[in-house]
N, C-alpha and C positions, 0 to 999 in steps of 0.2 A: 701099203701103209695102213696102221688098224687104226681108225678113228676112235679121240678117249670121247668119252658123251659126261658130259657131269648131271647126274639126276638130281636136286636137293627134295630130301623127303622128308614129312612130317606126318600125323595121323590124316590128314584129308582125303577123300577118296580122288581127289584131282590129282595129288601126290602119282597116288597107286597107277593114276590113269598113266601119268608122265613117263612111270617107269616103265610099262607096255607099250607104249608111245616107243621110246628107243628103241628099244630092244625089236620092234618088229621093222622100225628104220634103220636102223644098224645090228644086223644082226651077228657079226661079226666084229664086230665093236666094241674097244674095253670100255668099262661101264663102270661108274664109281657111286654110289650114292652116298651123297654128305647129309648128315642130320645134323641143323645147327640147334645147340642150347640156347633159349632165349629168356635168359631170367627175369625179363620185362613182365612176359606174361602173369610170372607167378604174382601174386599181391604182396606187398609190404607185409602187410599185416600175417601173412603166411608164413615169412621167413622169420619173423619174429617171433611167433608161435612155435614152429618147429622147427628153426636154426638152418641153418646155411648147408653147414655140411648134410643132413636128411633131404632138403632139398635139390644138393647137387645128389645127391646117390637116385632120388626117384627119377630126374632127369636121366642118370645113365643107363636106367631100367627100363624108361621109355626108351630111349635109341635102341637097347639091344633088340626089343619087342618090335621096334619098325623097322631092323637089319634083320631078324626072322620072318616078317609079313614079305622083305621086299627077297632073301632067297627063294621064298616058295613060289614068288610070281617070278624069280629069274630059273627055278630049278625047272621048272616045266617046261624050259627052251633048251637050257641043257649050255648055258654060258654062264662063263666066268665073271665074276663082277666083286670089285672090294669096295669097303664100308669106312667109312670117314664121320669124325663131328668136330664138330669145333663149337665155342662158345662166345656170343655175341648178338649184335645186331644181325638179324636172319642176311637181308639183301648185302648186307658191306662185308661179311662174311663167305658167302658165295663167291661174289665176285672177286675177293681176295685169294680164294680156292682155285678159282679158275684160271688167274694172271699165274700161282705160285706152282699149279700142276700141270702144266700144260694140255689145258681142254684143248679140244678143236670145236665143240657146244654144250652147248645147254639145253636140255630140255626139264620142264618145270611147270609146275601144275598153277590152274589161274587163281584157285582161291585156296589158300588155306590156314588165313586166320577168320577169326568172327568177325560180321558185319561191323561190329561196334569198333572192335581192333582197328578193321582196316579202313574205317573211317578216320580214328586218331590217330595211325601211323603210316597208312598209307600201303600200296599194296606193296607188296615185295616180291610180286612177278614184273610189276611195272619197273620198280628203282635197276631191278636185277637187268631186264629188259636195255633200261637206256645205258647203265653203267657201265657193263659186260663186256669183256676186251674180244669178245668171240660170237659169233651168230646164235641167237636164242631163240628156241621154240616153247612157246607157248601153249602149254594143253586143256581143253575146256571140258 
């Protein structure tokens, strides 16, 4: 039976770690990495300046850029792996991912919003961590 692994990716090199992380623990393992949109981050005042829809497009610009960063670290193994996003709360989003594709885990980087962020929202390897209907690994 091939174990699915759900990676969730963002720009942080903790991200990039997770998804090494897998892939050398399951190497034969299907492998999905989710990049969630999280329009919290953007400012108010940003969306007002240059409109909703320019903002969701530079967001889909970033996913494709972190589905290219994350083939090159999966081509060099020489595995299969698809690419997922969804938009939302990063952590209630993940684990919504998780319960609706049937993971068997998670692996998932420790940091990767700003200290500032992840003092106001909290981290989202933790929520992910306690939420998660499946075994989570944590990568530092």
């Amino acid at each position: 039976m091939t174990v699915h692994v759900l990676v969730p990716m963002d720009d942080s090199p903790m991200a990039k770690r997770a998804l090494e992380h897998a892939l050398s623990m399951h190497p034969g393992g299907q492998i999905t990495v989710l990049h969630v949109i999280d329009y919290v981050e953007e400012s108010y005042s940003a969306r007002a300046l240059i409109g909703a829809k320019e903002l969701r497009e530079r967001a889909e610009e970033r996913a494709d850029a972190l589905f290219q960063e994350a083939a090159a670290i999966v081509d060099d193994r020489g595995v299969e792996f698809e690419t997922a996003t969804a938009v939302g709360d990063p952590a209630r989003e993940i684990v919504a991912f998780a319960e609706k594709a049937d993971v068997d885990q998670i692996v998932i980087g420790s940091h990767g919003r700003s200290p500032v962020s992840r003092i106001l929202l909290g981290s989202v390897a933790e929520t992910v961590t306690r939420r998660a209907p499946v075994p989570v690994t944590v990568v530092r």
